[in-house]
N, C-alpha and C positions, 0 to 999 in steps of 0.2 A: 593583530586583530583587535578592532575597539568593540566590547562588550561592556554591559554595566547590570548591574543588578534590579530586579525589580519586584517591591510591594506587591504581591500577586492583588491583594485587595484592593489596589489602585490601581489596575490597569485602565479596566475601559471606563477611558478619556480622558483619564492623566497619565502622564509618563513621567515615573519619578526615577531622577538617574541618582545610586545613591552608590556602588562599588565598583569595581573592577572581580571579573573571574577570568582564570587562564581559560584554556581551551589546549589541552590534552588529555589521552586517553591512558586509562590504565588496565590492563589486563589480565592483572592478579587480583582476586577478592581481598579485599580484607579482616581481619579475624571481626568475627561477634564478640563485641562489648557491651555491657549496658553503660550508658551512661545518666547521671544525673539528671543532666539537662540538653535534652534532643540537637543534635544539629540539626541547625533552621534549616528552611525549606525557601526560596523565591524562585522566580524562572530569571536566564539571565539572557537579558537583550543587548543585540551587537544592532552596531548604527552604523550607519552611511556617512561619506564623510562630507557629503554635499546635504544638506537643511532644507534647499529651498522650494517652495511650495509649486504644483501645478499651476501652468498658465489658466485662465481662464480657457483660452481656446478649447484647450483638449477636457476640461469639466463642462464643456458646452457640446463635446461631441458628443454622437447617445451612442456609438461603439464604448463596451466592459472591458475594461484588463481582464484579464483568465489567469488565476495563479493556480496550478494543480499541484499540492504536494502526497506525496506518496512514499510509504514504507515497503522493506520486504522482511517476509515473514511475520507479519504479527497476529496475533492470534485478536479476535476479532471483540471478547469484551475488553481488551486493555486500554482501551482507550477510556476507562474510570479511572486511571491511574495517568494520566497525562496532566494534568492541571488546566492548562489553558485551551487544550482541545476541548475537554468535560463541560470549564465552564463558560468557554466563550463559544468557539463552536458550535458544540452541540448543541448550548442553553438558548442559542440566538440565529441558528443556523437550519435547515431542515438534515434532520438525520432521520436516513433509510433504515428501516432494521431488517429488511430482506436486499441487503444490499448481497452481489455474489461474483466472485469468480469462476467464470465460463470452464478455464482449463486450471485447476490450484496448483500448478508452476512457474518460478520466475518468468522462462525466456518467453514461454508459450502467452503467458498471460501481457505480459508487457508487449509484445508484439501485437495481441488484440487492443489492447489500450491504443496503440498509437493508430492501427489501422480500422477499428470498430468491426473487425470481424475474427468469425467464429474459429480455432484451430483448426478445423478441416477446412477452410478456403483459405487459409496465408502457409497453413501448412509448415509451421516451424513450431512442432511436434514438440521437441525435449529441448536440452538446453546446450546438446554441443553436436558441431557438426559431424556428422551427415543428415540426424534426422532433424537437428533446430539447430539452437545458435545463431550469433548476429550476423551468419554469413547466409543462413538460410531466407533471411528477410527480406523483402525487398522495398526498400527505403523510399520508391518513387513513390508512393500514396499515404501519404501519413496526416496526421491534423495539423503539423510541422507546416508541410509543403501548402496544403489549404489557407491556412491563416496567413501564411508567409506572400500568396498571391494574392490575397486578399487586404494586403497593407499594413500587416500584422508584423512587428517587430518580434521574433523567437526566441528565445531562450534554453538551453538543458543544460542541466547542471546535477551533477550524481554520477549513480548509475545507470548504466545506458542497458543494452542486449546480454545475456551470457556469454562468452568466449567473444568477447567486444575486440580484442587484441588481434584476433583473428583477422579480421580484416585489413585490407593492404587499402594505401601505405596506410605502417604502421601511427596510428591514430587520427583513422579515418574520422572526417566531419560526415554524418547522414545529412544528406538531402532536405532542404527545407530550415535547417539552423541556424541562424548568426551569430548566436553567442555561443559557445561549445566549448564547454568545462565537464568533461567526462571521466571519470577514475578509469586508469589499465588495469587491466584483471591479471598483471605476467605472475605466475607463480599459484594462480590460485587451484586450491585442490577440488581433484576433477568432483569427487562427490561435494551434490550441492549441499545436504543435509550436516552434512560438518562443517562448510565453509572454510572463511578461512579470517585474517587481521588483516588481510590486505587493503581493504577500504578502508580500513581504521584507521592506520596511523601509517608511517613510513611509504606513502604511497605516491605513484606514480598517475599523471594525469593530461588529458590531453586538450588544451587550451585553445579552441579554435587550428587542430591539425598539428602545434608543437608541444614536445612531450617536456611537461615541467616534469620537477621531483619534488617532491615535501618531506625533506628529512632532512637530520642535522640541527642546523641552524633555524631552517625553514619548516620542521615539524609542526604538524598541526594535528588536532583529531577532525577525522572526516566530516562529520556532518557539521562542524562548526567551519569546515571553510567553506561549504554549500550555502548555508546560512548566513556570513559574511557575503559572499559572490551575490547572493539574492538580494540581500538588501541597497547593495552599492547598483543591482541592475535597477529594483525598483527606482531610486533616485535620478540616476543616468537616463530614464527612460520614461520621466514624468510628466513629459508634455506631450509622447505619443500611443498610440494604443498597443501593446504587449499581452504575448503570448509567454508566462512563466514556467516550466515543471524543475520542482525539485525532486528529486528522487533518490531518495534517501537508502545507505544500506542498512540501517539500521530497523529493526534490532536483530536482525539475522544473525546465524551463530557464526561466530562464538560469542556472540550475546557485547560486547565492549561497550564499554561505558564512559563517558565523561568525568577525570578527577574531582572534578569538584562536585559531580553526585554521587562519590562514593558512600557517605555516608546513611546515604537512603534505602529504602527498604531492608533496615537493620535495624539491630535494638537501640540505637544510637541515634536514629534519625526520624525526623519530622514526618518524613513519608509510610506510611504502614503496609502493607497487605497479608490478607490471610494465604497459607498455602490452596491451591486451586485443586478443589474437590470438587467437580460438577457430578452427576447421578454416576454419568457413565466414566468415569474415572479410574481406569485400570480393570474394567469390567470385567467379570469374575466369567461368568459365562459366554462364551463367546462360538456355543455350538451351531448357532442359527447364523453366525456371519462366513462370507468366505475362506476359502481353505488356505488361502495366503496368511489373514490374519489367526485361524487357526495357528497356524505354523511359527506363527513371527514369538519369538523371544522379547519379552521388555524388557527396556532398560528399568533403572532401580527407582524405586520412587524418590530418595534420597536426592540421585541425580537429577528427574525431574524441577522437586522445588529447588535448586539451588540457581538452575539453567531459569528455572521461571521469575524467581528476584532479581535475573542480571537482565534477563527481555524486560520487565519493567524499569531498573537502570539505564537498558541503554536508549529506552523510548523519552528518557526526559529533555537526550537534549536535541530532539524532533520537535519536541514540546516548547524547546526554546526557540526553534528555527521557525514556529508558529508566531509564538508571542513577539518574534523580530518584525516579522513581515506584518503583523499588523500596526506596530506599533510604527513601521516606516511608512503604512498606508496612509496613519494617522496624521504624520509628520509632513508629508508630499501632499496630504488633500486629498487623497484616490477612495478614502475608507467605501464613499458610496458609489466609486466606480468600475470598482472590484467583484470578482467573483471568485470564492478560493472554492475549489473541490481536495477534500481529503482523504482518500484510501491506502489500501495497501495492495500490494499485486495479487496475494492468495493469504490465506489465514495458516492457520500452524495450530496442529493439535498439543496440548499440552497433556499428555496422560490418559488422554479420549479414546476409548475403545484399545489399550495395550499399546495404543501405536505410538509414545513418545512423545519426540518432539520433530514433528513431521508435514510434508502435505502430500498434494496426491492426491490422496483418497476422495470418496464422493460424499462423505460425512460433511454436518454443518461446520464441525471444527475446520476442515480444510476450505471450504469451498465460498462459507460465509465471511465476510468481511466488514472493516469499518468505512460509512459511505456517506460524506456528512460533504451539503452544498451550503457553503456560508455566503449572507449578504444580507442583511439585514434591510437595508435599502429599497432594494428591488424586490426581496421574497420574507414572508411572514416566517415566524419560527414553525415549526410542527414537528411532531414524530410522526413519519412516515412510515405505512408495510405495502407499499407498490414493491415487486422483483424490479429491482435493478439489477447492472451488470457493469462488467470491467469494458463490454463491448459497447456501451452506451455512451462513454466519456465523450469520445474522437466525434460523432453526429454532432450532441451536445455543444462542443467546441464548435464544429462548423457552423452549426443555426446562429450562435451567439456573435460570431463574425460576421453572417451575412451571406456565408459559402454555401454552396449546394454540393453536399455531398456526393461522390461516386454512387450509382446503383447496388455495386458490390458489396458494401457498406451493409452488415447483419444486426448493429447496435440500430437502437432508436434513441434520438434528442429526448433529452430530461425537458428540454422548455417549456412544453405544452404544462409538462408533469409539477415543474418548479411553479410555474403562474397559477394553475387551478388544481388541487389535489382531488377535485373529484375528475379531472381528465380522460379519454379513455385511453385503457392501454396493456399491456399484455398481461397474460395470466399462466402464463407458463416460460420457462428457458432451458437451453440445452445445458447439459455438466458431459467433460468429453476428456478421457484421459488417454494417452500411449504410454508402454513403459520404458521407464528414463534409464540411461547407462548405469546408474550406480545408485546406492543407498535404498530405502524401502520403495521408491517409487518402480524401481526396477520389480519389485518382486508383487507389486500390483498388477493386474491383468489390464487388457486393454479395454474402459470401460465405457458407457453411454448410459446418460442419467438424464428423467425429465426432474423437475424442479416446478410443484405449483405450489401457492399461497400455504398448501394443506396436505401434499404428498409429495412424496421423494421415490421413484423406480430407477429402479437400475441394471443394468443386462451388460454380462460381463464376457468377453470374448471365450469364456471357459464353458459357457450355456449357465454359468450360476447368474440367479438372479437376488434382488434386494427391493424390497417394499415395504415403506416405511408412511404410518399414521402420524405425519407433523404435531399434527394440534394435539393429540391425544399422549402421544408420545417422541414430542419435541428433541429428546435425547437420545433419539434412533438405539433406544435398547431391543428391541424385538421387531426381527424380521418378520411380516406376514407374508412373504410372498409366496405365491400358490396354495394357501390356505384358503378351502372351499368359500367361505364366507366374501372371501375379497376377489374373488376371480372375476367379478365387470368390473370393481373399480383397477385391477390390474389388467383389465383388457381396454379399457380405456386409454390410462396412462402408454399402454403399448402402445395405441394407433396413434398416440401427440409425440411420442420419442419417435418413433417412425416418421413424421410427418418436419420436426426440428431436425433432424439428420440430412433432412433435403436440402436445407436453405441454404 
């Protein structure tokens, strides 16, 4: 893999190549040392091995490249701990801060992503089959298949569906692809909540239908060959208009990390962070939440920070598969005919409410996410608080191609939203969960939650409910629900949850 080092302070708009970094992964923490003099800190960029710049032609066309990269499980402020997301992204970028996942589980949510609609109309519920899984999906309608008739060169690269392996033959291409570089999931353990190394390192992958290996000789750490793969596609694909998604396993547990960012968020290293105490942090009282969370046992907080410095670990070298691709946008000429979107499937509570390291749940820790459209070009910087959603992508993608999306279709296009931020546009969205085979999701009820600018309800298949003041109390520490005082603004939020259920 060609990688080289890079001056974070030089990035944008020079590219200075000044080392060589491996790209493997390591799986054992290393002990806390202090040292004298911090291990540096750069991001490290992997190159194409082709240089040469876009035709004119294709910088005269008004079709955008769409690069979508995407994480699983990150918990939704860590993206201040990325380097070149913080300050390229998001400093020059439009970032949502009511960005949200519809259902905050991998399969369920990546399934909306590719179809823009809501888990009760594609109905692949959890993450393994019978009730979801990549065999529950049905591949004919995706943004894939859209762009792809629309003259849209495709691209996937990552992770693809839950129980992906599932599918016959074994390593199936989905519908609407042409370049299909997918990790096999053989081996991985059934609960999603533990995960597993399988995308890390020694893994197996499915290359356009034939299953390579990466071990041995050929070991790689996973997201550095997603980020290799991407940048040799951008090059290869310079003179026509593409469709990119990376999608990245990381930082998902067990948290792996890039060798060469071991030495970060340690006492040894350039990168710092405080341990993550937000209000509700192990919250003490928890007699006003449901009887699940009542019940549930936490794990130690010990565990917590240790698991929370390796998600930060393992997001830097996401943060590198960033600063790749721009720095190949920069190299091909695309910089202003590019649109990158960057999310993650579902958020991940860190210690939020007892629950761990988790999703599921209808809480901001789970449901909220990072949602940042970069293009400097076409769209001014802002901070954004429009709801967005995981369901909004796949429209978005079609309008920017020129596609007319399916009717079925329950996301709405960002474009209106990206061009004029005073646009008009929704003020509420659905939160909809079933419970999952294994881990704490299981032992969540089956729930339905509205979501406005300024409140959170939610009606849990037990008859318990949850009502929560946003604005007043952003940290969903006190349930008001059925408390005299709030019963119109909770008869309200009933008849819009009632009314989002329909669609």
């Amino acid at each position: 893999m060609r990688n080289i080092k890079l001056s974070f302070a030089c990035f944008v708009g020079i590219i200075l190549l000044v080392a060589c970094a491996q790209a493997e992964a390591t799986p054992t923490a290393a002990p806390e040392q202090p040292a004298s003099t911090p291990a540096p800190y750069s991001p490290t960029i992997f190159e194409a091995g082709n240089e040469a710049k876009a035709s004119q032609s294709r910088l005269d066309d008004p079709r955008p490249n769409v690069i979508f990269i995407f994480t699983d499980d990150q918990p939704y402020h860590t993206t201040q701990y990325m380097p070149t997301v913080r300050d390229v992204l998001m400093k020059d970028g439009i970032t949502f801060e009511n960005g949200l996942s519809t259902t905050p589980l991998c399969c369920p949510s990546r399934a909306s992503i590719l179809s823009g609609e809501y888990v009760h109309n594609h109905q692949v519920y959890t993450n393994t089959w019978p009730e979801g899984g990549a065999k529950k999906f049905n591949d004919t309608s995706s943004y894939a298949v859209w762009l792809k008739d629309a003259g849209y060169h495709t691209a996937y690269l990552g992770k693809y569906l839950n129980d992906y392996d599932a599918l016959e033959p074994y390593g199936y291409v989905a519908k609407g692809w042409e370049e299909w570089d997918v990790f096999l999931g053989k081996n991985l353990h059934a609960d999603d909540d533990v995960g597993a190394s399988q995308y890390y390192s020694d893994f197996s992958m499915s290359e356009n239908g034939s299953v390579v290996e990466y071990n041995g000789e050929k070991s790689v750490f996973g997201a550095d060959l997603i980020t290799q793969k991407a940048v040799d596609y951008i090059s290869d694909k310079r003179d026509e208009p593409f469709m990119l998604t990376m999608a990245y396993y990381n930082p998902h547990s067990p948290y792996f990390w890039a060798e060469r960012d071991d030495p970060q968020f340690r006492m040894n290293g350039a990168l710092k962070a405080d341990p993550y105490r937000p209000p509700n942090f192990m919250e003490e009282d928890v007699s006003d939440k449901p009887q699940y969370l009542q019940d549930l046992h936490p794990i130690s907080v010990e565990k917590i920070d240790i698991s929370y410095k390796q998600i930060l670990r393992s997001l830097l070298s996401v943060d590198d598969g960033v600063a790749s691709v721009l720095a190949a946008l920069d190299k091909t000429g695309l910089s202003k005919k590019t649109i990158i979107f960057f999310i993650t499937d579902n958020g991940l509570t860190v210690g939020n409410h007892r629950l761990g390291l988790t999703k599921n749940c209808p809480y901001e820790s789970c449901a909220r996410i990072p949602f940042i459209v970069y293009s400097p070009a076409m769209f001014p910087a802002r901070t954004d608080d429009h709801i967005v959603a995981n369901i909004d992508l796949a429209p978005t993608f079609a309008e920017l191609a020129g596609v007319t999306q399916p009717e079925k279709v329950n996301g709405v296009s960002l474009v209106p939203l990206l061009n004029d931020a005073n646009a008009d546009w929704r003020d509420s969205i659905l939160l909809e969960h079933w419970p999952t085979e294994d881990g704490i999701g299981s032992k969540i009820p089956e729930f339905y939650a509205v979501r406005t600018a300024d409140w959170k309800y939610v009606e849990y298949s037990t008859g318990e409910k949850e009502l929560y003041d946003l604005k007043n109390d952003p940290d969903e520490l006190e349930n008001i629900a059925d408390k005299p005082e709030y019963t119109e603004k909770q008869k309200q939020l009933k008849i819009l949850l009632d009314e989002l259920k329909k669609e």
